[in-house]
C-alpha positions as CSV (number, residue, x, y, z in Angstrom):
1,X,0.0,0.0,0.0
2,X,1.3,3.2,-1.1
3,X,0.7,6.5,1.4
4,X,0.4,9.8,0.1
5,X,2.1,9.0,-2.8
6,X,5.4,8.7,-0.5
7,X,5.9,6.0,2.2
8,X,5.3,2.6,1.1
9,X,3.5,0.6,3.6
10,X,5.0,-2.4,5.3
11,X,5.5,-4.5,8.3
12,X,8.3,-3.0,11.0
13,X,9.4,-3.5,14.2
14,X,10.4,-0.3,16.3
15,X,12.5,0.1,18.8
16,X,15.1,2.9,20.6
17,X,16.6,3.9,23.5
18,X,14.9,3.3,26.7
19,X,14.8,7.0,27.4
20,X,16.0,10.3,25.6
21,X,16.1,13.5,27.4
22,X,17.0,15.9,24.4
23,X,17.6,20.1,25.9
24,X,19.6,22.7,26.5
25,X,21.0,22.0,30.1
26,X,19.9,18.8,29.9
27,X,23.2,17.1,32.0
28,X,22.4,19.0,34.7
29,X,19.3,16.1,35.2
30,X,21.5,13.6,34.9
31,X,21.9,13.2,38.6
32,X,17.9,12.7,39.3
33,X,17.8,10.1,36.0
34,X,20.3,8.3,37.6
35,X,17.8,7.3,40.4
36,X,16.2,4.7,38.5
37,X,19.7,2.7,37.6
38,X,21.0,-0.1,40.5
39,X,22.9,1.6,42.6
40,X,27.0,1.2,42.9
41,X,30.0,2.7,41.2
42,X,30.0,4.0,37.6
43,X,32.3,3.9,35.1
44,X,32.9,7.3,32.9
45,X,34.5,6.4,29.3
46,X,35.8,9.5,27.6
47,X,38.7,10.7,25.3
48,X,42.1,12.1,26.2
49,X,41.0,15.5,25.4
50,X,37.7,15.5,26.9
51,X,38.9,14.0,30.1
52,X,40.7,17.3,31.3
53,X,37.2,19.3,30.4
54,X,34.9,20.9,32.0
55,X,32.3,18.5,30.4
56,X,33.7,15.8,32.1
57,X,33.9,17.9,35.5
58,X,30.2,18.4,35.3
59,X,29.3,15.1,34.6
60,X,31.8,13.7,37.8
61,X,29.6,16.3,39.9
62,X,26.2,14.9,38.8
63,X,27.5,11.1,39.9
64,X,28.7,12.3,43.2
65,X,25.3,14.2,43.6
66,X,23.8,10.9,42.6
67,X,25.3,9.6,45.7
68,X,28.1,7.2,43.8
69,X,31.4,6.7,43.3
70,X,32.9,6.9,40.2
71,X,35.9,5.8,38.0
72,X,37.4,7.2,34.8
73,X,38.6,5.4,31.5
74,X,40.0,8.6,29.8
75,X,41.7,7.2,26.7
76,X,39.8,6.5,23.9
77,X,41.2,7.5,21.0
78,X,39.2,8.2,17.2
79,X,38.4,5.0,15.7
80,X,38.9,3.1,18.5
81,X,41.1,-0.1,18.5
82,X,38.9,-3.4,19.6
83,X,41.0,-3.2,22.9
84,X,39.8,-0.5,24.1
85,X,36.7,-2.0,24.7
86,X,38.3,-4.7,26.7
87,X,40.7,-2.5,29.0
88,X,37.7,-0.2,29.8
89,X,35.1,-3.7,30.5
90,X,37.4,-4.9,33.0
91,X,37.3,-1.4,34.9
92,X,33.5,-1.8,34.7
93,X,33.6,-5.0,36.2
94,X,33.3,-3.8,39.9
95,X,30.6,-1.1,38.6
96,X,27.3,-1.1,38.2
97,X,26.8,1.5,35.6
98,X,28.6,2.8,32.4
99,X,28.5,6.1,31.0
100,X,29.7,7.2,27.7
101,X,30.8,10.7,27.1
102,X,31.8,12.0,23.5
103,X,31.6,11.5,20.4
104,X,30.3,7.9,18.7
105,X,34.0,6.5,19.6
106,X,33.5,6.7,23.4
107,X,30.0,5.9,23.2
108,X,31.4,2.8,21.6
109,X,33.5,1.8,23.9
110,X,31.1,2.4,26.8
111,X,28.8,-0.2,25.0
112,X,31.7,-2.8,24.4
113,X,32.3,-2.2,27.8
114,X,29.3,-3.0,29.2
115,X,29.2,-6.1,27.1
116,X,32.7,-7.5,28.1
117,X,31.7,-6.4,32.2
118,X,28.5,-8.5,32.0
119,X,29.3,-11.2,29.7
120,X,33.5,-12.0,29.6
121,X,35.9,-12.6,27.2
122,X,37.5,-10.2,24.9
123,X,35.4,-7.4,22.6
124,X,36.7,-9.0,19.7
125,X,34.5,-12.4,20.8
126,X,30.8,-10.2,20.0
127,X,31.8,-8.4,16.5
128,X,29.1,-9.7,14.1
129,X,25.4,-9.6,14.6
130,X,24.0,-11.3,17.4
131,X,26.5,-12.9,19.5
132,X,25.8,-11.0,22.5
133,X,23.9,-13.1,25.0
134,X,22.5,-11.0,27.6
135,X,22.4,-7.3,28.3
136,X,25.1,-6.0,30.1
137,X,25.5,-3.2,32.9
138,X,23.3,-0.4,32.2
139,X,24.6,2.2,29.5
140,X,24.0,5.8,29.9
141,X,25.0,7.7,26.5
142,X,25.9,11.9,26.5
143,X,27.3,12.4,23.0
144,X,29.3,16.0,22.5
145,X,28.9,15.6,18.8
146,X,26.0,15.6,16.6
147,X,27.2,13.1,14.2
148,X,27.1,9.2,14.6
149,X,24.1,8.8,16.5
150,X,25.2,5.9,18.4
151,X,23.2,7.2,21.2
152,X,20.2,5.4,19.9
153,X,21.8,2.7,18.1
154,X,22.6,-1.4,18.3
155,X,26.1,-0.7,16.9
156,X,29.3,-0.1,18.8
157,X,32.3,0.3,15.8
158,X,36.0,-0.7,16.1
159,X,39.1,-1.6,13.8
160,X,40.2,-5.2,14.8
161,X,42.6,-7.7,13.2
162,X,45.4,-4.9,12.4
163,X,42.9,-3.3,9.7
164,X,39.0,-4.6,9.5
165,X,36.5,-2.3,11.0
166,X,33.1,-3.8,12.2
167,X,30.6,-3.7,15.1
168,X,29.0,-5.3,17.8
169,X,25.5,-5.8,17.3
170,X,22.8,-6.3,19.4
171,X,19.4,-4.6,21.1
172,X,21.7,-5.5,24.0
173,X,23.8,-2.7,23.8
174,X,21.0,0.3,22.5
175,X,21.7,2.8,25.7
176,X,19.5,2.5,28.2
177,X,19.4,6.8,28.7
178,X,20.4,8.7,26.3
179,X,20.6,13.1,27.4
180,X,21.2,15.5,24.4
181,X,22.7,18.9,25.3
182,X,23.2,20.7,22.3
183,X,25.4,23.3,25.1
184,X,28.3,20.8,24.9
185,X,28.5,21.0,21.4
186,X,29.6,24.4,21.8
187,X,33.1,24.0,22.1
188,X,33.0,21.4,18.9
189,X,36.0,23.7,16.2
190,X,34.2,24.2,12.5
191,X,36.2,21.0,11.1
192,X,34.5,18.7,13.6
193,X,30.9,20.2,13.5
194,X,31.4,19.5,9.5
195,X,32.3,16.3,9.3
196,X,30.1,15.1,12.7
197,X,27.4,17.2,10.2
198,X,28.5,14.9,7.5
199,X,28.3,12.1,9.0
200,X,25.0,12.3,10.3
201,X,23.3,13.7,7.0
202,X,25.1,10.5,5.6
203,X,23.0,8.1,8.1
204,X,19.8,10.4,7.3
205,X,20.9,10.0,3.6
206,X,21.4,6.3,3.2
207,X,18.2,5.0,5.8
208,X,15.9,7.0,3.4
209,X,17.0,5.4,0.4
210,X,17.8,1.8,1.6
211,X,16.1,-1.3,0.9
212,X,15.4,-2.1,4.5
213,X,13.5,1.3,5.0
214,X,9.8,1.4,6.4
215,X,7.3,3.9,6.6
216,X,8.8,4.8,10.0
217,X,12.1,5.1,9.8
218,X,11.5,7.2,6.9
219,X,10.0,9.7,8.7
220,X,13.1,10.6,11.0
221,X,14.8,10.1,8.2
222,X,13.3,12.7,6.2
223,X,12.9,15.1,9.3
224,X,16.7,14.4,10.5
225,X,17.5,15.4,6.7
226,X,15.4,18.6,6.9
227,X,17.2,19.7,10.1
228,X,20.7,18.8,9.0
229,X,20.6,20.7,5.8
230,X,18.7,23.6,7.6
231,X,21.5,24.2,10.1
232,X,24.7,22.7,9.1
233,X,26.1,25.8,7.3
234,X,24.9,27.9,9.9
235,X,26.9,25.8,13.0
236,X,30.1,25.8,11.2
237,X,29.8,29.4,10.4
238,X,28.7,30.3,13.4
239,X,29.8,27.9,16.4
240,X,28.0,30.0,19.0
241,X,24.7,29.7,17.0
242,X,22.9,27.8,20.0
243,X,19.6,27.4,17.8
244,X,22.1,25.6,15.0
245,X,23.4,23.5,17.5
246,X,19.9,22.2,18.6
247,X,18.8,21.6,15.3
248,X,22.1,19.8,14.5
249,X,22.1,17.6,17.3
250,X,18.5,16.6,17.4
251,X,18.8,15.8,13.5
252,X,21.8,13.4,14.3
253,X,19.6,12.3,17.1
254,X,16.8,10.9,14.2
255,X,19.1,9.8,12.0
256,X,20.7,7.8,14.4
257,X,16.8,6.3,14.7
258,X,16.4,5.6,11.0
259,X,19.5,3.8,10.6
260,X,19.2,1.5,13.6
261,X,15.9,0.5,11.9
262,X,16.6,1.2,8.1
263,X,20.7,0.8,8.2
264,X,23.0,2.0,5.7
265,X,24.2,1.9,2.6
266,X,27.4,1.5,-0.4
267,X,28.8,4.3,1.1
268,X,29.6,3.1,4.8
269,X,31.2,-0.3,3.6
270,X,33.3,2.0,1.3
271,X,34.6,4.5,4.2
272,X,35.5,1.6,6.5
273,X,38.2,0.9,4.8
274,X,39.3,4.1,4.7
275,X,39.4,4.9,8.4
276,X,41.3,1.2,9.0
277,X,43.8,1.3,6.2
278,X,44.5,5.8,6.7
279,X,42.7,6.3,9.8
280,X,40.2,8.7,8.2
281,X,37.4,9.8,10.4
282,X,34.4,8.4,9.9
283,X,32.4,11.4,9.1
284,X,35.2,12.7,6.9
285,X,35.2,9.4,4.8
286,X,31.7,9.5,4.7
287,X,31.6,13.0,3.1
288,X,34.0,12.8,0.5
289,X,32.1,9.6,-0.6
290,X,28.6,10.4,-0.4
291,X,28.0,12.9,-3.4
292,X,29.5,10.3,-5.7
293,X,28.0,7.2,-4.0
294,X,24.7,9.0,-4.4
295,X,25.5,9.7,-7.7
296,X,25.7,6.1,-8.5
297,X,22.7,5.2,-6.8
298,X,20.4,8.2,-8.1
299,X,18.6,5.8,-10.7
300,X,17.7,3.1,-8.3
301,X,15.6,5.5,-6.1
302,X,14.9,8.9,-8.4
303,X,11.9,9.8,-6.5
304,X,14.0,9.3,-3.2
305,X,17.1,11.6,-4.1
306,X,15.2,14.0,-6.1
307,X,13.1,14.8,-2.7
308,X,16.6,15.1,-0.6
309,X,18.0,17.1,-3.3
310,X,15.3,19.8,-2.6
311,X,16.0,19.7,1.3
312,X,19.2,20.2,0.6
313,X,18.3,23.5,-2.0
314,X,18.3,22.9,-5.1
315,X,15.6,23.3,-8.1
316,X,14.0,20.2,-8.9
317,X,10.6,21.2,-10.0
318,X,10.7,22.1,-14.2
319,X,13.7,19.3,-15.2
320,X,13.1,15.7,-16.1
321,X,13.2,12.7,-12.8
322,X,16.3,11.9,-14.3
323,X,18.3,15.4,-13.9
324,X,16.1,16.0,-10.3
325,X,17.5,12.9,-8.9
326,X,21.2,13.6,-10.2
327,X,20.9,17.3,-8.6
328,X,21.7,15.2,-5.6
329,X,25.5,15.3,-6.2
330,X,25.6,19.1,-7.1
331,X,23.9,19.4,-4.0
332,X,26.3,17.7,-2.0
333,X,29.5,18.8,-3.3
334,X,28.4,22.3,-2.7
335,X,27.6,21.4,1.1
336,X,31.3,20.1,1.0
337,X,32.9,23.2,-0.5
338,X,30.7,25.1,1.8
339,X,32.3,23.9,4.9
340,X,35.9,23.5,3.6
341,X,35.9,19.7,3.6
342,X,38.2,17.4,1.0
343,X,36.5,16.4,-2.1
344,X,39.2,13.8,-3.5
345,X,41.0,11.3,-1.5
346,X,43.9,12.0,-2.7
347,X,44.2,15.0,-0.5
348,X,43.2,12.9,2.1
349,X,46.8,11.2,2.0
350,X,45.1,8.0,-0.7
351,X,48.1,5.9,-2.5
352,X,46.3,5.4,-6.1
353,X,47.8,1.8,-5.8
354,X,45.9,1.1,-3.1
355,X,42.3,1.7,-4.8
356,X,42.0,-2.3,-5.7
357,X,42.7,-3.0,-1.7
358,X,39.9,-0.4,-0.3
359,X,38.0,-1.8,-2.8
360,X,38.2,-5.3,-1.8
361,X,38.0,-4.7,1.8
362,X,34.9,-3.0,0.9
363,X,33.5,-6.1,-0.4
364,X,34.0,-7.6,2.7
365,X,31.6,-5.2,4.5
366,X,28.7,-6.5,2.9
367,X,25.7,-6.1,4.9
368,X,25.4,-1.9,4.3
369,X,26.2,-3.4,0.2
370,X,23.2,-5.5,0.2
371,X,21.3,-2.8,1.6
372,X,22.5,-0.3,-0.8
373,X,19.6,0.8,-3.2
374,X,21.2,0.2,-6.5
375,X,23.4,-3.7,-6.8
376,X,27.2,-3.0,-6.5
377,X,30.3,-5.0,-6.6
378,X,34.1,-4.7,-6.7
379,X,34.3,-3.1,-10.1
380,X,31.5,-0.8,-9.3
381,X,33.3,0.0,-5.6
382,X,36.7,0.5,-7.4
383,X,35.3,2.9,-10.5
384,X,33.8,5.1,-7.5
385,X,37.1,5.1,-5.5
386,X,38.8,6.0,-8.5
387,X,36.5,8.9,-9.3
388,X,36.7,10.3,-6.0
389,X,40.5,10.0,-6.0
390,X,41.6,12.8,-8.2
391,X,38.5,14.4,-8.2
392,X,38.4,17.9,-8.3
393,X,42.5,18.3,-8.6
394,X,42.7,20.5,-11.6
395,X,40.6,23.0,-10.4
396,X,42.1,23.0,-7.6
397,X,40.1,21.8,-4.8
């Protein structure tokens, strides 16, 4: 059944965190939503920088108002190694709680924490889908970002074996409280707030158009695509931009949604490799390969990127389907030249040689690929790669 001419009706199962609290000062109810967990110690995971911050200070304070003890794993670093999942479980292993504070890297780790606390072994023993038995210590997620979502999300993301990247799994680990305060945001530099942007307009992007999408997921899809596109210029212009910030953070807050229900698409299993093999940041790798990704895709779902190429500005109304859908890659690469991020991977620090490796690496991520909208395979993966590698170059970008 067809609704409105735009959501296909379909079965779907929905679920998401146990509770948001989304706000401007929101931390600062941290301490009374505490109540509710068991009580005992609780184990903070953050990053090296946001360990010495004033972030982390005010989130110490609302534990101890909480009446608890608390203890600090401090040193997760961007695209966390497997491991650090396993030094910061066995810290959690005397505590009752774990709280994840950053961006999607510590909330990661938090989650892998919780898993390896509750249920043993190493991190490495639950990367797949499903393999977690039980749910762990409870998780309480307070991102700083407005990017990966993973607030709201069965996914906690790591490199393993030298150079894969791949997740744990499971409803297990979807936080159990999630608080959104755009406020710590704030101090997020331009680069960050673009490519955290990126990153969730990327998860907004490829839920719409996926093959596992449903009527509902759609929706935050669409609204977390509408937000995004709305605000993203005006954060990175304009850091202090408190309304920008809100709208940034609650549209990575619904894309986070969709995906956990729709997933993702081409593009993800293409920018894993990229953040194993270079360390690339997620969000990054995800921006420099969405507008050509989407490209590729734009046949398979006209309708679909035609529709997020007018969220995202452009003219759609008096051309053909064909030219409205492919205005979805003029819209993106002028988002990316708009906040200054990399449109070839070359620049990016890519060996050309190494195009046929990404590309078969990509391969191997192939749940987001069967999920893509349009079939790909290696050739398909490579051409792209090779695009995106000098694009741009001559005119100097």
């Amino acid at each position: 059944m067809i609704l409105w001419g735009v959501f296909e009706i379909k079965p779907f199962v929905f679920k998401t965190s146990g509770k948001i609290v989304f706000g401007s000062g929101s931390l600062k109810k941290l301490s009374e939503e505490l109540k509710v967990f068991p009580k005992g110690k609780v184990l903070i995971v953050t990053d090296e920088n946001l360990a010495k911050s004033e972030i982390i200070e005010s989130v110490m304070k609302e534990v101890e108002k909480s009446g608890r003890e608390h203890a600090l794993y401090g040193e997760v670093s961007p695209e966390p190694a497997v491991e650090h999942a396993d030094r910061a479980g066995e810290m959690a292993k005397d505590c009752a709680l774990v709280i994840g504070v950053g961006g999607g890297s510590s909330l990661d780790v938090a989650k892998g924490a919780s898993v390896v606390a509750s249920s043993g072994g190493k991190a490495r023993d639950y990367i797949g889908l499903g393999k977690v038995p039980k749910k762990g210590l409870p998780i309480v997620a307070i991102p700083t970002t407005a990017g990966t979502g993973s607030e709201v999300t069965p996914t906690a993301v790591f490199i393993f074996d030298e150079r894969k990247k791949g997740g744990i799994n499971s409803p297990y680990i979807i936080p159990d409280l999630a608080i959104l305060d755009p406020m710590l945001t704030l101090s997020l530099p331009p680069s960050l707030t673009a490519s955290t942007g990126m990153d969730a307009l990327t998860h907004a992007l490829e839920s719409y158009v996926a093959k596992a999408s449903t009527p509902m997921s759609e929706i935050f899809s669409i609204e977390a695509l509408r937000l995004i596109s709305q605000n993203i210029r005006i954060a990175y212009a304009d850091p202090d931009n408190l309304e920008a910030r809100e709208g940034m953070m609650f549209g990575s807050l619904l894309a986070g949604i969709a995906l956990a229900h729709a997933g993702v698409g081409a593009c993800h299993s293409m920018s894993y490799p990229l953040s194993s093999f270079y360390g690339i940041g997620h969000g990054l790798a995800n921006a420099v390969l969405i507008p050509h990704v989407s490209l590729y895709n734009a046949i398979a779902a006209p309708k679909k990127y035609a529709f997020v190429a007018s969220l995202l500005g452009e003219d759609v109304d008096e051309v053909s389907s064909r030219e409205a859908a492919f205005a979805i890659y003029d819209a993106l690469l002028k988002l990316l030249y708009d906040l200054n991020i990399p449109v070839n991977l070359a620049s990016l620090g890519v060996a050309e040689e190494d195009l046929p490796r990404l590309a078969a690496s990509a391969l191997e991520v192939d749940r987001p690929l069967t999920n893509n909208p349009r079939r790909i395979g290696y050739e398909e993966i490579y051409n792209i790669y090779h695009n995106v590698y000098n694009f741009g170059r001559e005119e100097g970008y």
